[in-house]
mmCIF file of the N, C-alpha and C atoms, coordinates in Angstrom:
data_MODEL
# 
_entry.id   MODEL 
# 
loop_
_atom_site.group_PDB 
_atom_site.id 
_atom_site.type_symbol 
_atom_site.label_atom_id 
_atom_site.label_alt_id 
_atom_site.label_comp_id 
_atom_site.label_asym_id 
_atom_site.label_entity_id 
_atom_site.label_seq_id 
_atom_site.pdbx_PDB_ins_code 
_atom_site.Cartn_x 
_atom_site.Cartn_y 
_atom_site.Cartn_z 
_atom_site.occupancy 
_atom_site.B_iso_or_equiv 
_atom_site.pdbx_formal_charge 
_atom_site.auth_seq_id 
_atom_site.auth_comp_id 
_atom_site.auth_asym_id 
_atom_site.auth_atom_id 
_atom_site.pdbx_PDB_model_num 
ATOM 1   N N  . UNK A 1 1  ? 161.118 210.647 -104.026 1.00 0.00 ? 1  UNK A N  1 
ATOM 2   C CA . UNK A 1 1  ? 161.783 209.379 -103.880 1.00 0.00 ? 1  UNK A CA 1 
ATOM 3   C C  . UNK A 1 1  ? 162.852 209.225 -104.963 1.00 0.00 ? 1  UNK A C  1 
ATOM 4   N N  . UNK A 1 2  ? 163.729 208.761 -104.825 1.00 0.00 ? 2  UNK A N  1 
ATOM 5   C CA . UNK A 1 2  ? 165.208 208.330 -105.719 1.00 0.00 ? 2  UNK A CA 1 
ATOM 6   C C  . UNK A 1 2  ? 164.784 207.134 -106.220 1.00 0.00 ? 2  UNK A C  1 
ATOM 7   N N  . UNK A 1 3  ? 165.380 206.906 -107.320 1.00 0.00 ? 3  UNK A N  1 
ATOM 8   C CA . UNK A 1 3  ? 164.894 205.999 -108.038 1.00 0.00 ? 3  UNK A CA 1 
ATOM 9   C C  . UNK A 1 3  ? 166.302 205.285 -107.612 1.00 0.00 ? 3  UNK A C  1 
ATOM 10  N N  . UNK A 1 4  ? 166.155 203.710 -107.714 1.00 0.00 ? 4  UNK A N  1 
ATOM 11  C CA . UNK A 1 4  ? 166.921 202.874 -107.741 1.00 0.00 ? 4  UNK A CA 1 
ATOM 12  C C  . UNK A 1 4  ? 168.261 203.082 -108.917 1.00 0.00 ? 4  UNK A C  1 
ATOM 13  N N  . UNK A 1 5  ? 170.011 203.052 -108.157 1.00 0.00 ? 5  UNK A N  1 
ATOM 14  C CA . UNK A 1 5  ? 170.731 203.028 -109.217 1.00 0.00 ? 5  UNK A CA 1 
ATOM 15  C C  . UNK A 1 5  ? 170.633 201.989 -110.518 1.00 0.00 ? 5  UNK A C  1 
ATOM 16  N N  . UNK A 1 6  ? 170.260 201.220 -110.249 1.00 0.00 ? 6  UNK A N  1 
ATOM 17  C CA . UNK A 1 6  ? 170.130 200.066 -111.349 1.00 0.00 ? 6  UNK A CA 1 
ATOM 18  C C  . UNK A 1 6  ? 168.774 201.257 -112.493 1.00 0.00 ? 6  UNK A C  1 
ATOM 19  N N  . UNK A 1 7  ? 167.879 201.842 -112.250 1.00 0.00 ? 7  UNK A N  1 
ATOM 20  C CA . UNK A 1 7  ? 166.722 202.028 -112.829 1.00 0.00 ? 7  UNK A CA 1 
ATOM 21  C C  . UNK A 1 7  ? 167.636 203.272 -113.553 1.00 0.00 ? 7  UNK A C  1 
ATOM 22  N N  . UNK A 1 8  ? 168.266 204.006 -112.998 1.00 0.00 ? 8  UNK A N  1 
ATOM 23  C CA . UNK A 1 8  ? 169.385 205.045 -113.217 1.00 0.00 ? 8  UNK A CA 1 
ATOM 24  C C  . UNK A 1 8  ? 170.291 204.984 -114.516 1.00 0.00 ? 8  UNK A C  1 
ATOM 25  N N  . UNK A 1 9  ? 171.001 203.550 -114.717 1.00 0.00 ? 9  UNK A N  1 
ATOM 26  C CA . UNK A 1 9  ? 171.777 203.553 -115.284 1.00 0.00 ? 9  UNK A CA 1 
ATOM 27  C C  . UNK A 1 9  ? 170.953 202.897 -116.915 1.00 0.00 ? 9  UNK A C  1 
ATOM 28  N N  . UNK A 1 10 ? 170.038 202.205 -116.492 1.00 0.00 ? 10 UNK A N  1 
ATOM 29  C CA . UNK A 1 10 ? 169.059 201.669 -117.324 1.00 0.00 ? 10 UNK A CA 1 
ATOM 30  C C  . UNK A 1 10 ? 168.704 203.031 -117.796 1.00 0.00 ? 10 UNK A C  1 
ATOM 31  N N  . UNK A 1 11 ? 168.249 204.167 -117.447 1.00 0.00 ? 11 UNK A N  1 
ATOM 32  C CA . UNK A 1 11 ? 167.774 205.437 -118.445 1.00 0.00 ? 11 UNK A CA 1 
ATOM 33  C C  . UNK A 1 11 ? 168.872 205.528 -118.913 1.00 0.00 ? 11 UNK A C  1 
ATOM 34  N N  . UNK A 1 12 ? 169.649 205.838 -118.224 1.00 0.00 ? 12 UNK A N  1 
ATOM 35  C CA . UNK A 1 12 ? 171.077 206.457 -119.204 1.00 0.00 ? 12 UNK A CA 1 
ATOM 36  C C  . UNK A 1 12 ? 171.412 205.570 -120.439 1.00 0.00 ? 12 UNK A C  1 
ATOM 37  N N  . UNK A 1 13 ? 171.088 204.416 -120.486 1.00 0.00 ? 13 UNK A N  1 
ATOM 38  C CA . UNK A 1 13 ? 171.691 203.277 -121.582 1.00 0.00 ? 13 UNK A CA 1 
ATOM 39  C C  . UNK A 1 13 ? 170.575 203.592 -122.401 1.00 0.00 ? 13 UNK A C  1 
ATOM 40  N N  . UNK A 1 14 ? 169.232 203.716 -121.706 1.00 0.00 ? 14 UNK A N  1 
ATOM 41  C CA . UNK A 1 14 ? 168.495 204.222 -122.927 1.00 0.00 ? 14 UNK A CA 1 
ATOM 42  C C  . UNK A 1 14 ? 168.631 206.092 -123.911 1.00 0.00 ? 14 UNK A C  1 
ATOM 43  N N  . UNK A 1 15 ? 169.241 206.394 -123.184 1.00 0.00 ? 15 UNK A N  1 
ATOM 44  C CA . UNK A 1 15 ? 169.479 207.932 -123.518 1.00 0.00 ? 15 UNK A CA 1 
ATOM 45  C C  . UNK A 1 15 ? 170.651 207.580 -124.938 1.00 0.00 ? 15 UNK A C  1 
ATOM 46  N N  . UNK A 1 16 ? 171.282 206.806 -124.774 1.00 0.00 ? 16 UNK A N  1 
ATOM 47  C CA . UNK A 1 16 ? 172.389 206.567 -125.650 1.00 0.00 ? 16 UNK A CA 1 
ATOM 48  C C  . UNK A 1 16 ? 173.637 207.766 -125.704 1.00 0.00 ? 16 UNK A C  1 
ATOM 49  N N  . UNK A 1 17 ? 173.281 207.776 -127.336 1.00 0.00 ? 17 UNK A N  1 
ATOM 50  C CA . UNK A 1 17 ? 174.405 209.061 -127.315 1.00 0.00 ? 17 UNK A CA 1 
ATOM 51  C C  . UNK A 1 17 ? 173.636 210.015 -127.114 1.00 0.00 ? 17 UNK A C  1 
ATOM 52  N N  . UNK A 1 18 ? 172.328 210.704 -127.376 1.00 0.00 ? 18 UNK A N  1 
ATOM 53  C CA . UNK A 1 18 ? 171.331 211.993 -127.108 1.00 0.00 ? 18 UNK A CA 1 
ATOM 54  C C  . UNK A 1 18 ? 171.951 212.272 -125.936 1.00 0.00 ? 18 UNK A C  1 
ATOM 55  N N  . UNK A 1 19 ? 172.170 212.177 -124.779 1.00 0.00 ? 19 UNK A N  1 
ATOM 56  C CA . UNK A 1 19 ? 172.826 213.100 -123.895 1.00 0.00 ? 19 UNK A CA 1 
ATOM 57  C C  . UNK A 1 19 ? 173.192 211.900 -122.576 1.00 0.00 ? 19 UNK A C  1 
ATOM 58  N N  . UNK A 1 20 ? 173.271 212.653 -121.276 1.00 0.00 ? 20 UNK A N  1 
ATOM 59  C CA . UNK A 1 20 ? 172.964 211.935 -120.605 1.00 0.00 ? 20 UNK A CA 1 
ATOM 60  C C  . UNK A 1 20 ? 174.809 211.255 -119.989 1.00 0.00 ? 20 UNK A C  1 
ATOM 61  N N  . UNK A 1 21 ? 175.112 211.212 -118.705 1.00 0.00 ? 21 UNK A N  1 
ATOM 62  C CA . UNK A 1 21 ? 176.581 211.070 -118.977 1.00 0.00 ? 21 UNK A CA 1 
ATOM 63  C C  . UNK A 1 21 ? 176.546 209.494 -118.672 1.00 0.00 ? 21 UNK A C  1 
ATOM 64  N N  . UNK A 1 22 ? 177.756 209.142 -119.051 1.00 0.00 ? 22 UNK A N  1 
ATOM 65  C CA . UNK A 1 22 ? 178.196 207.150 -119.424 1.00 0.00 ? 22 UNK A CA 1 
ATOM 66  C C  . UNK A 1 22 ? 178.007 206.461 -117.861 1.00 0.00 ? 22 UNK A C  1 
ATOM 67  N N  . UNK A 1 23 ? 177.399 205.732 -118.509 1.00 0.00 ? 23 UNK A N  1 
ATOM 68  C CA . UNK A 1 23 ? 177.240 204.131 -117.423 1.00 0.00 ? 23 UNK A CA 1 
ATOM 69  C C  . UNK A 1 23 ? 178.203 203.907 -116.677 1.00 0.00 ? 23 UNK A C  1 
ATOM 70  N N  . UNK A 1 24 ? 179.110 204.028 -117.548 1.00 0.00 ? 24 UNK A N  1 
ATOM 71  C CA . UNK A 1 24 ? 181.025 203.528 -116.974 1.00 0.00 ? 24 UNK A CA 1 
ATOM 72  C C  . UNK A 1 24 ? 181.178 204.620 -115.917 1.00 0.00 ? 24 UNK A C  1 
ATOM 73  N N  . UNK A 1 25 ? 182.781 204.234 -115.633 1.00 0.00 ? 25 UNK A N  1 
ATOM 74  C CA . UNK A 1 25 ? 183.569 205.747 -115.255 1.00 0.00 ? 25 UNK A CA 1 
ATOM 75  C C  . UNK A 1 25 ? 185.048 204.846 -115.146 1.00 0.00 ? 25 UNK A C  1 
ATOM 76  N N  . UNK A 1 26 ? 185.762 205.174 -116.259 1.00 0.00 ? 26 UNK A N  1 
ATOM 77  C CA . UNK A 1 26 ? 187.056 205.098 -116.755 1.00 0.00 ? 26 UNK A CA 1 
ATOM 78  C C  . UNK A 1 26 ? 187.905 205.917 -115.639 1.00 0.00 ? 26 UNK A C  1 
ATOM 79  N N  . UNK A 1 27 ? 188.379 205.623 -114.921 1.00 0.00 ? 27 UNK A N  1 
ATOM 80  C CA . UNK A 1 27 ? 188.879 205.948 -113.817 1.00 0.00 ? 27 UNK A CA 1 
ATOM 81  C C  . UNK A 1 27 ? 190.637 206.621 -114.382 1.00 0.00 ? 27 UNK A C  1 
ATOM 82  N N  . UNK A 1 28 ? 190.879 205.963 -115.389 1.00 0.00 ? 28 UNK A N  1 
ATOM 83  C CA . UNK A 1 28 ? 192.219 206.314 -115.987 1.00 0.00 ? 28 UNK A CA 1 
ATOM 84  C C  . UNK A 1 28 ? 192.618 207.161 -116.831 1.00 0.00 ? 28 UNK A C  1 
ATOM 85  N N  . UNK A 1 29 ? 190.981 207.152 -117.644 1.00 0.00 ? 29 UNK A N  1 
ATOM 86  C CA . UNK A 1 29 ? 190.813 208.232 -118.398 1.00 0.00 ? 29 UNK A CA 1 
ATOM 87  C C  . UNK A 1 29 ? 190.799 209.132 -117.732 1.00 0.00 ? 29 UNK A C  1 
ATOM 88  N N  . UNK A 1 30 ? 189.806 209.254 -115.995 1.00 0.00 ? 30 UNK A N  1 
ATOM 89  C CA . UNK A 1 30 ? 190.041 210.843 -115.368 1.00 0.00 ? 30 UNK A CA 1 
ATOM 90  C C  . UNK A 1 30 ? 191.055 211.437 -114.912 1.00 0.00 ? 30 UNK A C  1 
ATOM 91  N N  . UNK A 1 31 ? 191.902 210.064 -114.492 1.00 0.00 ? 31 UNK A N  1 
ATOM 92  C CA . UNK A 1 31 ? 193.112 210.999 -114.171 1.00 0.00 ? 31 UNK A CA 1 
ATOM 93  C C  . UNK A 1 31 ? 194.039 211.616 -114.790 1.00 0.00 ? 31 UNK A C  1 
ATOM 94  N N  . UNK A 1 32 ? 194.482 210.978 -116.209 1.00 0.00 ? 32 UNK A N  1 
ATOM 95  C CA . UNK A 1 32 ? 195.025 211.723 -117.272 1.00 0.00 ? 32 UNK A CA 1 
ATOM 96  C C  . UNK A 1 32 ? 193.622 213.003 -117.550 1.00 0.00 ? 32 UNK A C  1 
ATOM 97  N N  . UNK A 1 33 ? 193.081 213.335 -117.453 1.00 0.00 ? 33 UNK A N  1 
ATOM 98  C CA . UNK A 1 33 ? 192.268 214.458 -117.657 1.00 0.00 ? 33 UNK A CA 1 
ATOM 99  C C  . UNK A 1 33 ? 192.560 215.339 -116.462 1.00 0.00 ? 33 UNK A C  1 
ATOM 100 N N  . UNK A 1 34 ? 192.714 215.473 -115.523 1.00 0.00 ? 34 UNK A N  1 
ATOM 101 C CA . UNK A 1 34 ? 192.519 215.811 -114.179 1.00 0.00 ? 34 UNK A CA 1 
ATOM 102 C C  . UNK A 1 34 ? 193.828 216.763 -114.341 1.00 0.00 ? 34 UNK A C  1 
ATOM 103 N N  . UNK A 1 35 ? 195.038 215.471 -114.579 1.00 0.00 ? 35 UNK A N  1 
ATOM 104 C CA . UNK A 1 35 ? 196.106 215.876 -114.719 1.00 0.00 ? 35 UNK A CA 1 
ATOM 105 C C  . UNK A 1 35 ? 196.152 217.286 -115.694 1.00 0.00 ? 35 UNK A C  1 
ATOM 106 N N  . UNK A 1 36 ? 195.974 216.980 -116.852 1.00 0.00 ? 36 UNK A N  1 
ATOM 107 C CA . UNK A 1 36 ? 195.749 217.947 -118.020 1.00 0.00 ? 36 UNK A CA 1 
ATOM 108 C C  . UNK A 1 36 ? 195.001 219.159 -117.259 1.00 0.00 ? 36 UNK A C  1 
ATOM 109 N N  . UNK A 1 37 ? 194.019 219.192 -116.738 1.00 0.00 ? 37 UNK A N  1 
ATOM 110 C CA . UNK A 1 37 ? 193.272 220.165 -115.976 1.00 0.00 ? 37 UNK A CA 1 
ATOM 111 C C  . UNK A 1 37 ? 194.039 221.258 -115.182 1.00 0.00 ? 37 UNK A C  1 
ATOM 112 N N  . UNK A 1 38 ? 194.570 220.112 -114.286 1.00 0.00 ? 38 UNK A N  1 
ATOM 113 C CA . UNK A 1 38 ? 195.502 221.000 -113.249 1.00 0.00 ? 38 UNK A CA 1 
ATOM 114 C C  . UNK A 1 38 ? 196.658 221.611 -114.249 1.00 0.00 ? 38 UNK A C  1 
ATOM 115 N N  . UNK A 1 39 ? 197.066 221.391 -115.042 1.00 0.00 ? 39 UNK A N  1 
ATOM 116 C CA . UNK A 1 39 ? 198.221 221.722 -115.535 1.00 0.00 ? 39 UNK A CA 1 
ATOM 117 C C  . UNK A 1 39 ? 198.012 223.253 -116.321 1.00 0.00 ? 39 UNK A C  1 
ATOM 118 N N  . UNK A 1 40 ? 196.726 223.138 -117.193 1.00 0.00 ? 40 UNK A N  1 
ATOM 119 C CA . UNK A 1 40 ? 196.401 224.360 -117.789 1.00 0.00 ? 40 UNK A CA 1 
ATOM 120 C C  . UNK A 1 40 ? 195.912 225.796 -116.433 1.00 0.00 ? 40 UNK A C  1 
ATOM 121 N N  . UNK A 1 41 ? 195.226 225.052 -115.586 1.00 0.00 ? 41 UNK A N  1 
ATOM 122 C CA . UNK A 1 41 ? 194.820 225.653 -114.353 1.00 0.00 ? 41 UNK A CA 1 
ATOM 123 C C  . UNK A 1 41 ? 196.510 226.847 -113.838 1.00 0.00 ? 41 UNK A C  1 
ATOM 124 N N  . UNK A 1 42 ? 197.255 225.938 -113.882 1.00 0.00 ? 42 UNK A N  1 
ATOM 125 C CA . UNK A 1 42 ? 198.428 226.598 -113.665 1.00 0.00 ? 42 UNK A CA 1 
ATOM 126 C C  . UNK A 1 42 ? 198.712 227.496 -114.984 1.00 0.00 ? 42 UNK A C  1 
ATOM 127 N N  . UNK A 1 43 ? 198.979 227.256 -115.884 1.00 0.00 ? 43 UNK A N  1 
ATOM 128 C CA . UNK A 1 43 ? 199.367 227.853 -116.551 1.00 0.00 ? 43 UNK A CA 1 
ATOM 129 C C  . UNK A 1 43 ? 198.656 229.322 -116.699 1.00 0.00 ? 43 UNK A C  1 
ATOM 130 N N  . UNK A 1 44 ? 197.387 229.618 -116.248 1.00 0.00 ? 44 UNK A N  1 
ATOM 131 C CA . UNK A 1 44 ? 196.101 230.265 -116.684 1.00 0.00 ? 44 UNK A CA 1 
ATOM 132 C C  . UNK A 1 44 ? 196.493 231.459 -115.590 1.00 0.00 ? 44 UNK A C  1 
ATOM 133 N N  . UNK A 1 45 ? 197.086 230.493 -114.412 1.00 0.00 ? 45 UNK A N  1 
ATOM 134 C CA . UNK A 1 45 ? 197.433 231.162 -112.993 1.00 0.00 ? 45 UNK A CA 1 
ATOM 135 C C  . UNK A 1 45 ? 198.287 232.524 -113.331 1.00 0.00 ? 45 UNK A C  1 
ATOM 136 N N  . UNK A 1 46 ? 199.026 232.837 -114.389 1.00 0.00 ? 46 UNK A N  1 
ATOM 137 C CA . UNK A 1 46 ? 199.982 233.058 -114.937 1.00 0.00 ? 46 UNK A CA 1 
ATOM 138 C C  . UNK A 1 46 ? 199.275 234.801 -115.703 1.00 0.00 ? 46 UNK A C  1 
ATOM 139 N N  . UNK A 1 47 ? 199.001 235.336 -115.453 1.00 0.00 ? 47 UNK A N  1 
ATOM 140 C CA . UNK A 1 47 ? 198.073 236.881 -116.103 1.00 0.00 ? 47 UNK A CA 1 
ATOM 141 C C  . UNK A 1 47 ? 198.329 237.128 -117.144 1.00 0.00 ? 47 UNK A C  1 
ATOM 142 N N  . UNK A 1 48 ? 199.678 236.875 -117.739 1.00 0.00 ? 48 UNK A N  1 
ATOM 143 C CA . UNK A 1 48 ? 199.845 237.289 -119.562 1.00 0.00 ? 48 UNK A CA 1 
ATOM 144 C C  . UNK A 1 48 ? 199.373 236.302 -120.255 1.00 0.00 ? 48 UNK A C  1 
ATOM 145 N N  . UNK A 1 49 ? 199.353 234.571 -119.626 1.00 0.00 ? 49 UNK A N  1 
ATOM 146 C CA . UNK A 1 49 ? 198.766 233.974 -120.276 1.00 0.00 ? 49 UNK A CA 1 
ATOM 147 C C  . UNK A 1 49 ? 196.902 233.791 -120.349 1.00 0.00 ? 49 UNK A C  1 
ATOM 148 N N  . UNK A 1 50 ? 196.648 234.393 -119.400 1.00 0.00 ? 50 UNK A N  1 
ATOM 149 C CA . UNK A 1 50 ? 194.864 233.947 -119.078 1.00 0.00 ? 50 UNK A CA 1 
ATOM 150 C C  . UNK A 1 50 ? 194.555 235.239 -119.874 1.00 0.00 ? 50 UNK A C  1 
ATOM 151 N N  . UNK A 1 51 ? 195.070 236.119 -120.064 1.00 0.00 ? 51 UNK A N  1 
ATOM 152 C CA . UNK A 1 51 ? 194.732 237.282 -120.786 1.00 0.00 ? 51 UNK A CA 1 
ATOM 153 C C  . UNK A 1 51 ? 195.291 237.784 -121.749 1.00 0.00 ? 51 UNK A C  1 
ATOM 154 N N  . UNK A 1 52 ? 195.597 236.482 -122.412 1.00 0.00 ? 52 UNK A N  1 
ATOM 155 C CA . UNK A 1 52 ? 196.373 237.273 -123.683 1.00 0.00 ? 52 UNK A CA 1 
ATOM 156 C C  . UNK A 1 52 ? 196.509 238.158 -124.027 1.00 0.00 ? 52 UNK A C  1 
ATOM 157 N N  . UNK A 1 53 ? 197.584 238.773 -123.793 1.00 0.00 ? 53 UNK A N  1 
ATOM 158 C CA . UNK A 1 53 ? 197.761 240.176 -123.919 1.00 0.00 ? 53 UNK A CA 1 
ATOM 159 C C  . UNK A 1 53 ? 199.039 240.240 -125.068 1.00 0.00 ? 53 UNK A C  1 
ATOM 160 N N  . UNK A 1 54 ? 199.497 239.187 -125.463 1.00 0.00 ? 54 UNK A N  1 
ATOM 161 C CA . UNK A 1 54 ? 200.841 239.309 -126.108 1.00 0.00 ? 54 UNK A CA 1 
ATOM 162 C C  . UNK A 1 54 ? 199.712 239.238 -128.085 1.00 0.00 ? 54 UNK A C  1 
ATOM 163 N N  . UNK A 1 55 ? 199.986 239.862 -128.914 1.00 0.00 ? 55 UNK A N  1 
ATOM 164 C CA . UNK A 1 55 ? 199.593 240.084 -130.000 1.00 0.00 ? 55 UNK A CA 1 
ATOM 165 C C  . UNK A 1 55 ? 199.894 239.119 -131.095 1.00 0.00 ? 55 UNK A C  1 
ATOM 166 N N  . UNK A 1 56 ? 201.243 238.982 -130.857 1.00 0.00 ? 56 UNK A N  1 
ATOM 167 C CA . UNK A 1 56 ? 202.028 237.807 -132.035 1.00 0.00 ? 56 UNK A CA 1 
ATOM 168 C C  . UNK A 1 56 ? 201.526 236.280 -131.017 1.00 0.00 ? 56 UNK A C  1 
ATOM 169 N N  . UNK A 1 57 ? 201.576 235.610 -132.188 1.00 0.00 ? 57 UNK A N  1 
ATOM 170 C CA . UNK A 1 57 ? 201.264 234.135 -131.712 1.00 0.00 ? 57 UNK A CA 1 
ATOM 171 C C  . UNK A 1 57 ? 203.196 234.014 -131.219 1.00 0.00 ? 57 UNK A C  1 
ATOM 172 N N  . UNK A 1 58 ? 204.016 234.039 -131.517 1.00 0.00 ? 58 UNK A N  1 
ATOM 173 C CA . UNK A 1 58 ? 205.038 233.677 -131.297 1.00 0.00 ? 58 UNK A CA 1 
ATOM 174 C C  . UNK A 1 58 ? 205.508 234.141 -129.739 1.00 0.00 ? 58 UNK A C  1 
ATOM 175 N N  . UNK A 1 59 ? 205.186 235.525 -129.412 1.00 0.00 ? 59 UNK A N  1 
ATOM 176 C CA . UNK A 1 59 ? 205.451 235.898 -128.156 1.00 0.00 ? 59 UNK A CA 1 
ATOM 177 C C  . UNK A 1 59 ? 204.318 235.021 -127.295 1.00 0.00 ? 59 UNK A C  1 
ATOM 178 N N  . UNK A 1 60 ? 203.214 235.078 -127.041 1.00 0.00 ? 60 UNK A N  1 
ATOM 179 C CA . UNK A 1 60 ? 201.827 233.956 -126.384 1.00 0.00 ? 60 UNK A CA 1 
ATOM 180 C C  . UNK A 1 60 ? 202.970 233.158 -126.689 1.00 0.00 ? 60 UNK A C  1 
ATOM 181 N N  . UNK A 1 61 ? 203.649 232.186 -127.620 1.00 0.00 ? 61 UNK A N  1 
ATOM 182 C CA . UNK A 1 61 ? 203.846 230.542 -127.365 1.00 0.00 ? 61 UNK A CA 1 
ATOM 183 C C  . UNK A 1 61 ? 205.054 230.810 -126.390 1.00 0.00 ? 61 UNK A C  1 
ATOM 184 N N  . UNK A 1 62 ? 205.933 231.779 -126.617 1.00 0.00 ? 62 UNK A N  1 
ATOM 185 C CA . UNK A 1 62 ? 207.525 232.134 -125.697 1.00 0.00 ? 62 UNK A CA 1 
ATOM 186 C C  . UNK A 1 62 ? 206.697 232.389 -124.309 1.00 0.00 ? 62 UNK A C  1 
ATOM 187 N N  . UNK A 1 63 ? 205.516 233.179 -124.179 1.00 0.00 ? 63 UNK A N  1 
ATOM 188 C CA . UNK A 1 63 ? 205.090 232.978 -122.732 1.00 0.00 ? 63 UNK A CA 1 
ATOM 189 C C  . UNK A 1 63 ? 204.545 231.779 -122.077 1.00 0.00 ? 63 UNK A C  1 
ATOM 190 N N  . UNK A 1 64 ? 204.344 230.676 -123.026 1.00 0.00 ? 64 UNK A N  1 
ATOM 191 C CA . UNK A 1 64 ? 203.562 228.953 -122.629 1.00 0.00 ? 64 UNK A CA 1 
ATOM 192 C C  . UNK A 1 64 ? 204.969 228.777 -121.984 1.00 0.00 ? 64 UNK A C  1 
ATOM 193 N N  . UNK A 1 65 ? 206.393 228.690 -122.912 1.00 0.00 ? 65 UNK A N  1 
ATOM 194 C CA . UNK A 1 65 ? 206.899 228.001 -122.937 1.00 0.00 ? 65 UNK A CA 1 
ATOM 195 C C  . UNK A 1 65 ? 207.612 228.285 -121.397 1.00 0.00 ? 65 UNK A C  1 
ATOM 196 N N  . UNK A 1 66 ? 207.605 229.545 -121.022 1.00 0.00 ? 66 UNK A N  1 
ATOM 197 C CA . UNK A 1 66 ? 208.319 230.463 -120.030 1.00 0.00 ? 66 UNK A CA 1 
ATOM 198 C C  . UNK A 1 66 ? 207.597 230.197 -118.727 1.00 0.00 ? 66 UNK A C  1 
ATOM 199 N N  . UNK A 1 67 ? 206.312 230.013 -118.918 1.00 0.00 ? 67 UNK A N  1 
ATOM 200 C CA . UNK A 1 67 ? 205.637 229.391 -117.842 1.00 0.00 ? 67 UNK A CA 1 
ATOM 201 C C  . UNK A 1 67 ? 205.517 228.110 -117.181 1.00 0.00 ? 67 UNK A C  1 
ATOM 202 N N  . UNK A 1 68 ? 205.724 227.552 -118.568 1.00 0.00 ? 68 UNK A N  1 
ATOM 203 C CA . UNK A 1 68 ? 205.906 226.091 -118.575 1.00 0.00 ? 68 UNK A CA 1 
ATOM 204 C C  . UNK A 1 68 ? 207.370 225.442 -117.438 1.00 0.00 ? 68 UNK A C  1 
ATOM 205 N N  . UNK A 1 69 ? 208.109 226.320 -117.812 1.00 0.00 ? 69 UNK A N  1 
ATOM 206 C CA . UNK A 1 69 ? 209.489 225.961 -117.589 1.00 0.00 ? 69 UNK A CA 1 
ATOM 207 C C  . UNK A 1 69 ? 209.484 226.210 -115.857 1.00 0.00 ? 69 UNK A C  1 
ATOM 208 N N  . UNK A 1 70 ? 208.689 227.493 -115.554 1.00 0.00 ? 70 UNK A N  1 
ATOM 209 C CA . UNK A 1 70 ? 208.520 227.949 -114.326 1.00 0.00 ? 70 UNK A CA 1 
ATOM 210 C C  . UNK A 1 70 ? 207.597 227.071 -113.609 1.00 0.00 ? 70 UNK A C  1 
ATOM 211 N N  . UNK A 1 71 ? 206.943 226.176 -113.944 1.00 0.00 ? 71 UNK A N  1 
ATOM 212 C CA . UNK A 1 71 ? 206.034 225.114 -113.304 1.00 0.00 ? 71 UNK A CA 1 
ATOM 213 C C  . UNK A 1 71 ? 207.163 224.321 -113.005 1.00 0.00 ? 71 UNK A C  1 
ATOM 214 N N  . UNK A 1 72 ? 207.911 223.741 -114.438 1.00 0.00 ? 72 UNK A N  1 
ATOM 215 C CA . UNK A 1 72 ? 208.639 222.490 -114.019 1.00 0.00 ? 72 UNK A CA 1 
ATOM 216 C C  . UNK A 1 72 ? 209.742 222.624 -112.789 1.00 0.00 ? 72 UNK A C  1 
ATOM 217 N N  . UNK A 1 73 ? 209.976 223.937 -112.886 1.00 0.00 ? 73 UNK A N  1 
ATOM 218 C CA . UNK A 1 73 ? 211.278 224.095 -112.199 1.00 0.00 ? 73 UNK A CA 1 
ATOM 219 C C  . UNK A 1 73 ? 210.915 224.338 -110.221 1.00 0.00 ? 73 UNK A C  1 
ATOM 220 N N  . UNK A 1 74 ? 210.138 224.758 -110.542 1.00 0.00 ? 74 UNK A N  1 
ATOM 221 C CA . UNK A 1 74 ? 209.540 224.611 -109.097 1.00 0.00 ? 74 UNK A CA 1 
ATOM 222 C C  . UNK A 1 74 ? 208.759 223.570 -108.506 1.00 0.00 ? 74 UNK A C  1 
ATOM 223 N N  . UNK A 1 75 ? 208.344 222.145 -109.661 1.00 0.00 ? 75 UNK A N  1 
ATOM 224 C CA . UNK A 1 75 ? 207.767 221.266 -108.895 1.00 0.00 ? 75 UNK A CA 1 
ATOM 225 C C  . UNK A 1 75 ? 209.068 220.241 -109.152 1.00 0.00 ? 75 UNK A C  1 
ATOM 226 N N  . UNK A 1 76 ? 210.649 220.357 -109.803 1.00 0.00 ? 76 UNK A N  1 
ATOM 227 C CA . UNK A 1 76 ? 211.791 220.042 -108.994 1.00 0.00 ? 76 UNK A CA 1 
ATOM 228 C C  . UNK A 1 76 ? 212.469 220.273 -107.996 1.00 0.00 ? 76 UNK A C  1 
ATOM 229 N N  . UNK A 1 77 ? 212.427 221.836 -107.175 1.00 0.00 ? 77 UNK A N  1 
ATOM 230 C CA . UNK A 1 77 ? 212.638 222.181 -106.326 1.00 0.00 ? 77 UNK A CA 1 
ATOM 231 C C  . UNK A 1 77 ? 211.501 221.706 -105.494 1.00 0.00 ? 77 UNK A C  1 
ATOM 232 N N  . UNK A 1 78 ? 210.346 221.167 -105.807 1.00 0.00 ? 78 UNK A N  1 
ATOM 233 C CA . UNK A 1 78 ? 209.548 220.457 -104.482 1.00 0.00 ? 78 UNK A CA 1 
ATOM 234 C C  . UNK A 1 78 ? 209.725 219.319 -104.326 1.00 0.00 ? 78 UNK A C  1 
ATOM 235 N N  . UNK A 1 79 ? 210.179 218.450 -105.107 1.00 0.00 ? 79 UNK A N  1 
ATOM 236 C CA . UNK A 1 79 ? 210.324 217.043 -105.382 1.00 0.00 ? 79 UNK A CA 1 
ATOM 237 C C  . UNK A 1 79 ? 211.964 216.486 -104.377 1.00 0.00 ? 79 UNK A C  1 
ATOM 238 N N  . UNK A 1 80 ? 212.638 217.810 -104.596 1.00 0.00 ? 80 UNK A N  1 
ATOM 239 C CA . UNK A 1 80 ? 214.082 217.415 -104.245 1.00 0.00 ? 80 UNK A CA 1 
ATOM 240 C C  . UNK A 1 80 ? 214.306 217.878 -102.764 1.00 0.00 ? 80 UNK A C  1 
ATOM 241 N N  . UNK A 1 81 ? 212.971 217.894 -101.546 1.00 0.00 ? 81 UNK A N  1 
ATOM 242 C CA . UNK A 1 81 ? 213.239 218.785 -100.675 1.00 0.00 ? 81 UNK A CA 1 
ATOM 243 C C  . UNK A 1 81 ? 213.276 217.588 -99.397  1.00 0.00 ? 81 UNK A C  1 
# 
């Protein structure tokens, strides 16, 4: 048997911070997260970056930035269609 949501959220308030996920759900907070999500998701999409393979931190950041640029530029060419 399922316990009643009310009995649900009552454990969780008793769980506190020890674990247990929040009562709430910040709906604004997820989507700025979501966003952030998808964005690294892409970037990851990307094989020199998910596998760092570049040695110098400076070449890795020239490949963020190179990828980066290749996201933006193609979700202007989707935007403008």
């Amino acid at each position: 048997m399922i316990p009643e949501k009310r009995d649900q959220a009552a454990n969780r308030k008793k769980k506190g911070s020890r674990g247990g996920r929040p009562v709430t759900h910040d709906s604004e907070l997820y989507k700025e997260r979501n966003t952030v999500e998808r964005l690294i998701n892409k970037l990851k999409a990307w094989r020199g970056i998910a596998t760092r393979y570049d040695k110098k931190p400076e070449s890795y950041l020239a490949g963020l930035h190179l990828r980066a640029s290749m996201i933006w530029i193609d979700d202007l060419l989707k935007t403008s269609r």
